[in-house]
C-alpha positions in Angstrom: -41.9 72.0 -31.2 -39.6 69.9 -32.9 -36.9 72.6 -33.2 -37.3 72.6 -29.2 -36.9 69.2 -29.1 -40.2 68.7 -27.3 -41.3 66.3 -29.9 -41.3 61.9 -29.6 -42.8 59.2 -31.7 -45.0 56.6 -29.2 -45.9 52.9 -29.7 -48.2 54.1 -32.9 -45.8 56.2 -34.6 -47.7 59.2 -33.9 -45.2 62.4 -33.0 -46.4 63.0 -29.2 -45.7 66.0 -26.0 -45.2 64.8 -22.6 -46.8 67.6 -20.5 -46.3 65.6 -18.1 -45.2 62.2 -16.4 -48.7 60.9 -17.5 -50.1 63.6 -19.7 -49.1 62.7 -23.3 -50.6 64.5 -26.3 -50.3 63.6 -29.7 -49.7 66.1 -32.3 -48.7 64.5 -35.6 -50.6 61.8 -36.8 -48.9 58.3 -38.0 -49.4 59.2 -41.6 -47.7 62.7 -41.4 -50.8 64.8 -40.8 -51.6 67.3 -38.7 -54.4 67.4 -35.6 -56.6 70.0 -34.7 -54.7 70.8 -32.1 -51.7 71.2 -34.0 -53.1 73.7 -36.2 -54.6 75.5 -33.2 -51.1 75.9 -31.7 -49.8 77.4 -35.0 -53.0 79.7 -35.3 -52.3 80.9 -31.6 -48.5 81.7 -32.2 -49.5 83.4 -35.6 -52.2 86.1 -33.8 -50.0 86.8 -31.2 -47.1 87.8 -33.5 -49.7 89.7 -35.9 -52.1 91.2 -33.3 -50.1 91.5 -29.9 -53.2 90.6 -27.9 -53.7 91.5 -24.3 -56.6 88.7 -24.5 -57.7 86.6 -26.5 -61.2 84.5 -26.1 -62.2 80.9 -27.2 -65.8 81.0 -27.0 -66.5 77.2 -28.0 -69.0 75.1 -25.7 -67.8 73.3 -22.7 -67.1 69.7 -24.3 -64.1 71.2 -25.7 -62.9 72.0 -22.6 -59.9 69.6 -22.6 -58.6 70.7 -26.1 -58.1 74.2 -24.7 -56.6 73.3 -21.5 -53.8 71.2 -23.9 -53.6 74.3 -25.8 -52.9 76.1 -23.4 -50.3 73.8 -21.2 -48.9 73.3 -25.1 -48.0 77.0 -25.3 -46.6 77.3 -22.1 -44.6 74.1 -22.1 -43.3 76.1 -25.7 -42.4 79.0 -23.2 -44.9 81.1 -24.9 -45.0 83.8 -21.9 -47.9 85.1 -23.7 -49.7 81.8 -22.9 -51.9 82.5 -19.9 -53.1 85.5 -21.9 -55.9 82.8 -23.7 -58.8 82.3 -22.2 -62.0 79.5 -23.0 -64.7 80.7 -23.0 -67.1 77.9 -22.2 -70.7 78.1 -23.1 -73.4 75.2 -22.2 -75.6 73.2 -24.8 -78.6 73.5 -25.9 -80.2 70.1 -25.6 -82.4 68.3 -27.9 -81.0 69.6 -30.8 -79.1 67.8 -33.6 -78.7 68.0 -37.2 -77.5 64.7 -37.5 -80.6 63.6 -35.7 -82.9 66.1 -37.3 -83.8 67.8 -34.3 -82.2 70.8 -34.4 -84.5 74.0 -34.8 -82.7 76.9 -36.7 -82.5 80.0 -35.3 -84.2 82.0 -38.3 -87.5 79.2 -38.0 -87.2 80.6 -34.4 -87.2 84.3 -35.3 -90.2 83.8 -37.8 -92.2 82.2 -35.4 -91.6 84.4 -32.4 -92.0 87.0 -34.6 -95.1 86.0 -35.5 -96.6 84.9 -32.5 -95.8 88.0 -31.0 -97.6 90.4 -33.9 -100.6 88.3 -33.4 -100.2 89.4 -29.9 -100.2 92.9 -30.7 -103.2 92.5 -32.6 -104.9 91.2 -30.0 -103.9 93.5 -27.5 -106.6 96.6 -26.6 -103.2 98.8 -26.0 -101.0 98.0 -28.3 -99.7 101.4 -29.8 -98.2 101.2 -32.8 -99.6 100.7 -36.5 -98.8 97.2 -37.1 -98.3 97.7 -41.0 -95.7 96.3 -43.1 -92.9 98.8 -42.2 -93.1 98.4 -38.4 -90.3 96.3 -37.2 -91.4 96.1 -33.6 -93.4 92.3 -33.6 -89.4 91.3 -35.2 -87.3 93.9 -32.4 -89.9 91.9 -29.6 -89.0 88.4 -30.6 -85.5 88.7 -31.3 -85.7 90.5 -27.5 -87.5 87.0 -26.4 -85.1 84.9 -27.6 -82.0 86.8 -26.7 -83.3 86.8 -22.6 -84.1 83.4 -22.8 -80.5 82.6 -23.5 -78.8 84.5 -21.6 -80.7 84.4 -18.1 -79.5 81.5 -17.3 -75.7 80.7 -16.5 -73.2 80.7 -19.4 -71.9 77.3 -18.5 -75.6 75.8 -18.1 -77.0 73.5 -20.8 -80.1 73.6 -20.9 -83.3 72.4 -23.6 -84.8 74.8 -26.0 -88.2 75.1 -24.8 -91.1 76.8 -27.8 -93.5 77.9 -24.7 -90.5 79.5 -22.2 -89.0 81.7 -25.5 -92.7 82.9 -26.3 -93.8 83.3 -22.3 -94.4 87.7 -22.3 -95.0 87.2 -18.3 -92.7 87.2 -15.7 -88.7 87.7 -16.5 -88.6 87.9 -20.2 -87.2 90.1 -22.7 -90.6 91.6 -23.8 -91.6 92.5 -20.1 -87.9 94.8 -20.6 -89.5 96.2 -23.4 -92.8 97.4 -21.9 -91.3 98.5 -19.3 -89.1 100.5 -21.1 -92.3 101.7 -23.7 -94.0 102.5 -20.4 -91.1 104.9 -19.1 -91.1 106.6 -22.8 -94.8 107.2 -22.6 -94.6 108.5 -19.4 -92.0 111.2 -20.5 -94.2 111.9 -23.8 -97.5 112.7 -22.2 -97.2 113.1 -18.4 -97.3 117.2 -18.9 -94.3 117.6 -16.7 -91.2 119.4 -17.2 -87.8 117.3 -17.3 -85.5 119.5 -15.2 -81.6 119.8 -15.4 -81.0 119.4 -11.4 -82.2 117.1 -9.2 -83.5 118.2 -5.8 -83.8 114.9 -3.7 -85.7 116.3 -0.8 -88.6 116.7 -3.1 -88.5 112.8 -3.6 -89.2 111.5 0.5 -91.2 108.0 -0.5 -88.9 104.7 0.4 -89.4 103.3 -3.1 -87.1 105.9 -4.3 -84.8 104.7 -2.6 -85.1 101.8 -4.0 -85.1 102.7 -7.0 -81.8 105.0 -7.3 -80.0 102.8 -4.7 -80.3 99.9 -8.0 -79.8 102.7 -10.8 -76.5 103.4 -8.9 -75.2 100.1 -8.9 -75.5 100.0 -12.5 -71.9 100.3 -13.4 -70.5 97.9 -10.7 -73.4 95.2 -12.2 -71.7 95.9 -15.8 -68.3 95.5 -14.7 -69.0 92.4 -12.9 -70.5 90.8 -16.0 -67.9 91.6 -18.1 -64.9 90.5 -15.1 -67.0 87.3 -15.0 -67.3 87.0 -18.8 -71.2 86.0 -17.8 -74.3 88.0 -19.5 -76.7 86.8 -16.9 -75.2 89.4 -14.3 -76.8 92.3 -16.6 -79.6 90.2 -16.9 -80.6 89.9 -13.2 -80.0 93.4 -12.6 -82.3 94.8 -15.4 -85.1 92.5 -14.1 -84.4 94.0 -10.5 -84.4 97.1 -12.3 -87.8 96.9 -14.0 -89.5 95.5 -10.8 -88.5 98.1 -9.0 -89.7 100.5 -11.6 -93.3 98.7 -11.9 -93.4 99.2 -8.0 -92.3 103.0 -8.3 -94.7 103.9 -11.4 -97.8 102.1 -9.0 -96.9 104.7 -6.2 -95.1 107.7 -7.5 -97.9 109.7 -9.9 -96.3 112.1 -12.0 -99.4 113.6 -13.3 -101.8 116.1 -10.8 -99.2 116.5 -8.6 -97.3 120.0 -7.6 -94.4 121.0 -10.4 -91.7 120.1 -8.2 -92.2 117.1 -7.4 -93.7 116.4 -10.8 -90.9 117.3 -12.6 -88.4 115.4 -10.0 -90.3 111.9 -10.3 -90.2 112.5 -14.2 -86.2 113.1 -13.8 -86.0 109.9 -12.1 -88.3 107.6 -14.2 -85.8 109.3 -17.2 -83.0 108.1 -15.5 -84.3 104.9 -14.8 -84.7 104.4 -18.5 -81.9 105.8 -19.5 -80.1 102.6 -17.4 -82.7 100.1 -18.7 -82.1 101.1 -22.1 -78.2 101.0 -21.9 -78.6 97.7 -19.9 -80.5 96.3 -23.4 -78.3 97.7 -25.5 -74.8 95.9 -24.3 -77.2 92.7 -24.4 -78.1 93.1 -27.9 -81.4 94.4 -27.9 -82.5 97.4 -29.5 -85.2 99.1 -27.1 -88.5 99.7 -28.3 -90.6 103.1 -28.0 -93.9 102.0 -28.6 -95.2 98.3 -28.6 
């Protein structure tokens, strides 16, 4: 910057760069140190000369928002053309929480205590069907599920305040209703007696949920792009709720058992299909599905 001559000393010494008529950003201190900012310029220029990036992503929360921006205007007033190519990624806050003020709650006490809560669940539950022993990893797979939907239902930019009761709730949209449904779909496969076949014959299925049903499983890859083009999670997230409703619905109506073979087998290819998407859905979010719960 000072090789540009972009550089000026204001009324406190400091080294400064007009962006602007009013805009006026200080870079060097009085004392000869650098700023964050500073440093963030030279760590921007040093990337893009190691690492040629198409993008590259600041994923800090949204009360950094103004350092960015001047990052960004900094480069550009630099004629950096590779300026627009940086992107903040602003995230909300979780309220409440401060380890200066002791109230922050770390994520591991989180995980322990979902986990927890949700193997004493388990236990409790008449259909629970795995062994819950020490090897099975599903009470962990179910909370980590949990906390992940919790966060990421709700708008990127949103803060919002860690609530105990909404991360353990296994009703309504929530990360472990994801998982039974998925377990559901996988049971369904393993001991409905039908055959999976290799075409699909869609005069077989004539019942409007199935519409339904493969008119959302189609606009699975639209939903994906959208989420990533808007850099927001809660896109996916919306559509695999849709998704499992919608399968709930078609499981109550469409049996797959005691029917005819072809249409047995042509409901199974669907409901495999159906998980297939769910599963891939909870995969780009992080979560590993679950077989059994």
């Amino acid at each position: 910057m000072e090789n540009m001559n972009l550089l000026s000393y204001d009324k406190e010494s400091r080294k400064v760069i007009h962006l602007n008529s009013e805009k006026v950003i200080p870079i060097i201190k009085s004392d000869g140190t650098s700023l964050y900012l500073t440093r963030d310029v030279g760590a921007a220029i040093d990337r893009y000369k190691k690492y040629k990036f198409d993008l590259m992503y600041y994923v800090v929360d949204q009360t950094q928002s103004k350092h960015f921006t001047n990052l960004i205007e900094i480069l550009h007033k630099m004629n950096m053309s590779w300026a627009e190519r940086l992107k903040h990624i602003r995230y909300g806050r979780i309220l409440g929480m401060s380890t200066r003020k002791g109230t922050a709650i770390f994520l591991e006490d989180i995980l322990n205590e979902i986990r927890d809560v949700m193997r004493e669940k388990q236990i409790q539950s008449p259909t629970t069907k795995v062994s819950l022993d020490i090897s099975d990893n599903s009470s962990d797979i179910l909370g980590i599920s949990a906390v992940i939907i919790n966060d990421l239902r709700r708008r990127r930019q949103r803060d919002y305040e860690f609530n105990w009761n909404a991360a353990f709730d296994i009703e309504g949209n929530t990360g472990t209703k994801l998982q039974y449904v998925h377990c559901r779909l996988f049971n369904l496969e393993e001991n409905s007696g039908a055959t999976l076949p290799t075409e699909c014959y869609p005069s077989v299925l004539k019942e409007p949920i199935v519409d339904d049903l493969i008119c959302i499983i189609s606009n699975f890859e639209n939903t994906v792009l959208r989420s990533y083009q808007d850099l927001e999670p809660r896109i996916l997230v919306t559509y695999l709720f849709e998704l499992s409703h919608t399968i709930n619905k078609a499981l109550k109506t469409l049996k797959v058992k005691g029917e005819t073979a072809d249409i047995s087998n042509q409901r199974l290819l669907m409901f495999h299909v159906a998980r297939n998407v769910l599963a891939q859905g909870m995969k780009l979010l992080g979560i590993t599905p679950l077989y059994k719960m």
